[in-house]
Legacy VTK file of the C-alpha trace (Angstrom):
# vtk DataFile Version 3.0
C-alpha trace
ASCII
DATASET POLYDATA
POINTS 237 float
95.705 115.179 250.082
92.206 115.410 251.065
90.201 114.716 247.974
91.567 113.303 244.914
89.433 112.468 241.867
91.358 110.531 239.370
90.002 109.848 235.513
86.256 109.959 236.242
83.545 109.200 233.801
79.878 109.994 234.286
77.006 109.521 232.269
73.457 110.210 231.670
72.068 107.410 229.397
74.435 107.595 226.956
75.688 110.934 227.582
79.036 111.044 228.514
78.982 114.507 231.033
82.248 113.631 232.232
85.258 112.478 230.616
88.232 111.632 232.265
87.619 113.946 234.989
90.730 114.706 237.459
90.761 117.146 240.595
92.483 117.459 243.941
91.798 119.716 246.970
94.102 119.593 250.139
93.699 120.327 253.638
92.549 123.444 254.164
92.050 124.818 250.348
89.248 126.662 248.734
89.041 125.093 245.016
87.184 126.470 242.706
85.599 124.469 239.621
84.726 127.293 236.482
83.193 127.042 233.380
80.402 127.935 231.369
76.926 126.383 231.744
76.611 122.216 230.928
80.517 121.760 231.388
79.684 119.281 233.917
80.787 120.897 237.050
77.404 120.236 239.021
77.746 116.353 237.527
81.287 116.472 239.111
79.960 117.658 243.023
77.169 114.730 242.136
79.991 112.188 241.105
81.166 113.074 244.824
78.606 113.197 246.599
77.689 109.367 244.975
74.030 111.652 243.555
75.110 109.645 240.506
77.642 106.962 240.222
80.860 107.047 237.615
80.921 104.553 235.256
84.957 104.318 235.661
87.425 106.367 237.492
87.931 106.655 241.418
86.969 109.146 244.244
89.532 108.752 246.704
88.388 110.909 250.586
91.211 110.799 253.303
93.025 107.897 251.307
89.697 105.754 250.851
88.474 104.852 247.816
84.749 106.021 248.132
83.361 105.866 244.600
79.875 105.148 244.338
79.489 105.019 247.962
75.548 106.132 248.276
75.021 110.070 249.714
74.545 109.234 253.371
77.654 106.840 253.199
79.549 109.710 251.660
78.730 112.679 254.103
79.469 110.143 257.090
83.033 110.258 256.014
83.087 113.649 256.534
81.451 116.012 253.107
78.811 117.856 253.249
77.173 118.924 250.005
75.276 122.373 249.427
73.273 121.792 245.755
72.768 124.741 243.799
68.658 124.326 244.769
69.869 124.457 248.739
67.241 121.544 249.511
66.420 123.145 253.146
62.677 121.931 254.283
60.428 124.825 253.399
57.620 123.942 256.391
60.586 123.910 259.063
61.844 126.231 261.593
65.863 127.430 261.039
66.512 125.790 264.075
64.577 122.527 262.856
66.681 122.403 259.752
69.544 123.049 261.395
68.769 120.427 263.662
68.525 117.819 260.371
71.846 118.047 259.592
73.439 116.467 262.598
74.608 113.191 261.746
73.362 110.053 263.973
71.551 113.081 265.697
73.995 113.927 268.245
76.983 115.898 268.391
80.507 114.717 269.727
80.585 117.539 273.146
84.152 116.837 273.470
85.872 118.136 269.871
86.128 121.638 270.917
86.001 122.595 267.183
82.560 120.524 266.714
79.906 122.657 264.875
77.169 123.220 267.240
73.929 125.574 266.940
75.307 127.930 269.046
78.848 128.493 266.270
76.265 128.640 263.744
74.651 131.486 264.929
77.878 133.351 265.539
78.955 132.843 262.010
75.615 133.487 260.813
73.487 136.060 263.039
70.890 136.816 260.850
69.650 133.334 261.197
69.475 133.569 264.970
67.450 136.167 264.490
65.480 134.048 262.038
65.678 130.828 264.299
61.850 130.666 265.022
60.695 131.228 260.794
59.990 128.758 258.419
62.475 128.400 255.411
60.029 129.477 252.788
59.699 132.448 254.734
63.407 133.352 254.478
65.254 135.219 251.624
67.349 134.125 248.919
70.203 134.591 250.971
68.931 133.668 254.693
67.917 130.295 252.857
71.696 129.957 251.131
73.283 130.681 254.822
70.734 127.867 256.257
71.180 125.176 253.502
75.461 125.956 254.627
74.857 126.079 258.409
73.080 122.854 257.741
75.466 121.138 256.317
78.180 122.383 258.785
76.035 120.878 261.369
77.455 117.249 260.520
80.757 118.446 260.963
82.697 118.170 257.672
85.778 118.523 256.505
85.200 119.354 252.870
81.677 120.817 252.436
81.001 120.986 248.128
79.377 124.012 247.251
77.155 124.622 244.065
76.376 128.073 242.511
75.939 129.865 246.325
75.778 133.006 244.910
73.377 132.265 241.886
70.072 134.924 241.872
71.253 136.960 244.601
71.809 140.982 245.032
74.757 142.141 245.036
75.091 142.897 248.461
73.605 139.565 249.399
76.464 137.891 246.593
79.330 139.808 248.950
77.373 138.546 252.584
77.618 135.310 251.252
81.294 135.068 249.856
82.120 136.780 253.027
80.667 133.795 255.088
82.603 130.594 252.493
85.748 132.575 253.797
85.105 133.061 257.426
84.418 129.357 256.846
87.897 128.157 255.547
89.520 130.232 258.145
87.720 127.560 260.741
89.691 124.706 258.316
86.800 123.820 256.784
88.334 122.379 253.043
85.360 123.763 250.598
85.283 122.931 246.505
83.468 125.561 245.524
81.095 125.657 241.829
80.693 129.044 241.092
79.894 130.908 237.887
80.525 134.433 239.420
84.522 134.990 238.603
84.918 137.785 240.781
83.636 135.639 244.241
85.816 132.914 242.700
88.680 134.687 242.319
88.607 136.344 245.574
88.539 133.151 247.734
89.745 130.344 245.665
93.892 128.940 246.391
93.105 127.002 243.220
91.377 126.898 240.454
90.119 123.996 237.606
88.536 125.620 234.191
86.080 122.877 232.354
85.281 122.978 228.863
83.136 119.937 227.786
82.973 117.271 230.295
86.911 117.737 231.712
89.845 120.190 232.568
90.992 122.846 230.185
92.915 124.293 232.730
94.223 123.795 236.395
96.231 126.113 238.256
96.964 128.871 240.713
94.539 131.906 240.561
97.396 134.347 239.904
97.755 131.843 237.030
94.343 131.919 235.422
94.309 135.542 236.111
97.390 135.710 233.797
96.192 134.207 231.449
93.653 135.583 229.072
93.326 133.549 226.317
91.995 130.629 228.856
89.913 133.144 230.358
88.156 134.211 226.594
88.154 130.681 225.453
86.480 129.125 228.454
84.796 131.755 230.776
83.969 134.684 229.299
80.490 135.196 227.527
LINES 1 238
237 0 1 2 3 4 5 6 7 8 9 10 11 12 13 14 15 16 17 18 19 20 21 22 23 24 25 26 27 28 29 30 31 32 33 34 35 36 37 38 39 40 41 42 43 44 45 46 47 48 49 50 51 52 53 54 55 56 57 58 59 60 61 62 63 64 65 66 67 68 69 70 71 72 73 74 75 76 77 78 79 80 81 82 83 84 85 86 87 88 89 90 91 92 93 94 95 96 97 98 99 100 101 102 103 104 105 106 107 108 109 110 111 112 113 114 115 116 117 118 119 120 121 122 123 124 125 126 127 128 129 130 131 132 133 134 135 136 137 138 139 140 141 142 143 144 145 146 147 148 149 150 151 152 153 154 155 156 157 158 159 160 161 162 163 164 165 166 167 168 169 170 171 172 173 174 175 176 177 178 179 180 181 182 183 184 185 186 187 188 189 190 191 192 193 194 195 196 197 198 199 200 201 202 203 204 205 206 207 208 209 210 211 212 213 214 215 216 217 218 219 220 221 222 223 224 225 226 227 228 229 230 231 232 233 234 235 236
């Protein structure tokens, strides 16, 4: 198993956001994490991603316990992280920001499946067209592909994924759900937040429901997609 979070608990203050929170995602797998809004799904990525630390409860990465490791600790063992703001640097180039993500600023020539610039731009043309522009000057979606290439660029093997289709068109939502599976097809593992059931639906192996800070549901997507009383209860408006 790649990623196993075992009985986590996260607060705010007092808040609890996350109680006795429990996921896994394997080699390979596209997980998706649903639920309505203040569940605590971007609080779980966070948990990760050590954005905030657990107050109990484990994050276990390639059979390490990494919990409360600090961010840059945690993407050197191999996650990237794509927040639901993207974070890219609005006064740099594409290429510049690109550039940011390699870890220790160099990339290891001799892993033939190493992320370079040059696979970036082949899963993403539009940026190379858009190499030379600054990110504010890029759309919604240009600056979604960019804050993903980015991460790629450190050469993960789970990249976390928050709300990547949130305020985009249509067409733009399908460009981008097109791109998390072109992706997983390279074996990049990705645990995907998304509040769009459709995209979910369509790329996800697995999927993990949240009510109120923890699980309601875990299961297969032909599962959840069985089962409409989950569906009603949990994800529907």
């Amino acid at each position: 198993m790649l990623l196993e979070i075992n009985d986590l608990n996260t607060y705010y203050d007092e808040s609890r956001v996350l109680q006795d929170m429990s996921l896994k995602v394997d080699h390979g797998e596209i997980v998706a994490l649903l639920g309505r809004n203040g569940m605590g799904k971007s609080t779980t990525l966070k948990s990760i991603m050590g954005l905030v630390t657990p107050r109990s409860g484990k994050v276990i990465y390639k059979g390490k316990d990494i919990t409360g490791f600090p961010p840059y600790k945690v993407a050197k063992t191999g996650i990237g992280y794509v927040p639901e703001e993207r974070w890219i640097f609005p006064t740099l180039t594409v290429m510049e920001n690109l550039v940011m993500g390699i870890k220790g600023g160099k990339i290891d020539k001799n892993n033939p499946n190493a992320w370079t610039v040059e696979k970036i731009f082949k899963h993403f043309p539009s940026l190379e067209q858009r190499q030379k522009s600054k990110g504010a000057n890029l759309s919604g979606g240009e600056q979604q592909m960019l804050a993903v290439g980015r991460s790629l660029m450190g050469n993960p093997d789970l990249i976390l994924v928050d709300e990547p289709t949130e305020g985009l068109a249509p067409l733009l939502k399908r460009e981008v759900r097109d791109m998390l599976e072109s992706i997983s097809k390279t074996g990049v593992s990705i645990l995907l937040v998304e509040h769009n059931l459709k995209v979910a639906m369509s790329l996800a192996n697995r999927v993990y429901v949240m009510k109120k800070a923890c699980v309601a549901f875990a299961g297969k997507v032909e599962e959840l997609a069985a089962h409409d009383e989950i569906r009603k209860k949990h994800l529907e408006i």
